[in-house]
Each structure stands twice: as C-alpha cells, then as structure tokens.
C-alpha positions as CSV (number, residue, x, y, z in Angstrom):
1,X,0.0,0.0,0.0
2,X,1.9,3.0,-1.0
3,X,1.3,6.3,0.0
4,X,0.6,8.8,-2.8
5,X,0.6,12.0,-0.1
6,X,2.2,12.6,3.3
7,X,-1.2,13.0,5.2
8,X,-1.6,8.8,4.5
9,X,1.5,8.6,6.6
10,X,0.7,6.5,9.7
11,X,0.3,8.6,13.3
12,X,3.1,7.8,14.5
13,X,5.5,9.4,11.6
14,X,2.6,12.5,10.8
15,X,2.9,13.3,15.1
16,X,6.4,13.0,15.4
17,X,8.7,13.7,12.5
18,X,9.2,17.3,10.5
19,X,7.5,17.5,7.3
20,X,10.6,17.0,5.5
21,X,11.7,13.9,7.1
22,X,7.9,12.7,6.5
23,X,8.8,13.4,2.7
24,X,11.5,11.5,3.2
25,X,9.7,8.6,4.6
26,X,6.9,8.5,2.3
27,X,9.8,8.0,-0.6
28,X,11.8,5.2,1.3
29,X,8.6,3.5,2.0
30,X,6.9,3.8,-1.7
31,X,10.5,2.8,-3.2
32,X,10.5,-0.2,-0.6
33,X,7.6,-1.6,-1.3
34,X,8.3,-2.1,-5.0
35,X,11.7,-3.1,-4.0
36,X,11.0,-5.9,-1.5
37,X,7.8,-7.1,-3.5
38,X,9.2,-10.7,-3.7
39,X,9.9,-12.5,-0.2
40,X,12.5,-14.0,-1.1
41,X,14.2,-10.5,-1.2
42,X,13.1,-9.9,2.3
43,X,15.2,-10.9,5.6
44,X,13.5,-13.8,7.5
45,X,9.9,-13.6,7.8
46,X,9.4,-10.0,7.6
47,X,6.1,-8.8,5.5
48,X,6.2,-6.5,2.5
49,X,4.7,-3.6,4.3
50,X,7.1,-4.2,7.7
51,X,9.9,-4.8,5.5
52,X,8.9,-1.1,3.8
53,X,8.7,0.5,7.1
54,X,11.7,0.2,8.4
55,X,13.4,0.8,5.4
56,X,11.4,4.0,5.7
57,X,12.6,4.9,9.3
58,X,16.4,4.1,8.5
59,X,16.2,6.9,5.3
60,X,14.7,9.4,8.0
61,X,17.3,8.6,10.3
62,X,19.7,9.1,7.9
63,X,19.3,13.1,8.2
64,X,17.0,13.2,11.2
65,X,18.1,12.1,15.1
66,X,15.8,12.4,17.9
67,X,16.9,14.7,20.6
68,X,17.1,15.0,24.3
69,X,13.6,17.0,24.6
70,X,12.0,13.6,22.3
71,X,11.6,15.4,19.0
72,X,13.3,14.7,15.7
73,X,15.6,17.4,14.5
74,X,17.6,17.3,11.4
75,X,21.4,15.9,11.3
C-alpha cells in the first residue's frame, strides 16, 4: 500500500517527525515496497509492508536524530 501524499503517513510518523523527514519517509517506504515485493528479497519472515517501514525509518534517520527534549531534528 503506497502512500501517494504525506497526510496517508501512519500517526506515528505524521505526530512525530518534520514535514521533510515525512517526505523522506513516504519516498523510502513507496520505493521499498516495490523493492521488496518478492519475499524471497526480504530478511526472515518480515512482511512486504514491515519490510517497507523500516526501510522508511532508517532513510529518516539518515538526516533526522531524535533529541534530548524527544523530537526529531535534522542531522
């Protein structure tokens, strides 16, 4: 299930991340998803949509860390 627009995002990255690093995530996760399409390119038994997802949180955290006061700010 790709996202065609940031407001699809799930709560937890709309609540939580900047708008850029939501763009970020939304691309990661789309790109993902046709990516890992076949299991067999997956690690264990991971789902196409997990699988997506946390390729999606390692691009954000890529450029974005979460500080001290529990909010992301870019790298």
């Amino acid at each position: 299930m790709p996202y065609d627009r940031i407001t699809e995002l799930p709560d937890s990255v709309k609540d939580n991340v900047p708008r850029h690093a939501q763009e970020i995530y939304k691309e990661a996760f789309n790109s993902a998803w046709d990516e890992y399409k076949d299991a067999d390119e997956r690690r264990g038994d991971a789902s196409r949509e997990e699988t997506a997802h946390k390729v999606a949180w390692a691009a954000v955290k890529q450029k974005y860390e979460k500080g001290d006061d529990d909010k992301w700010h870019a790298k």
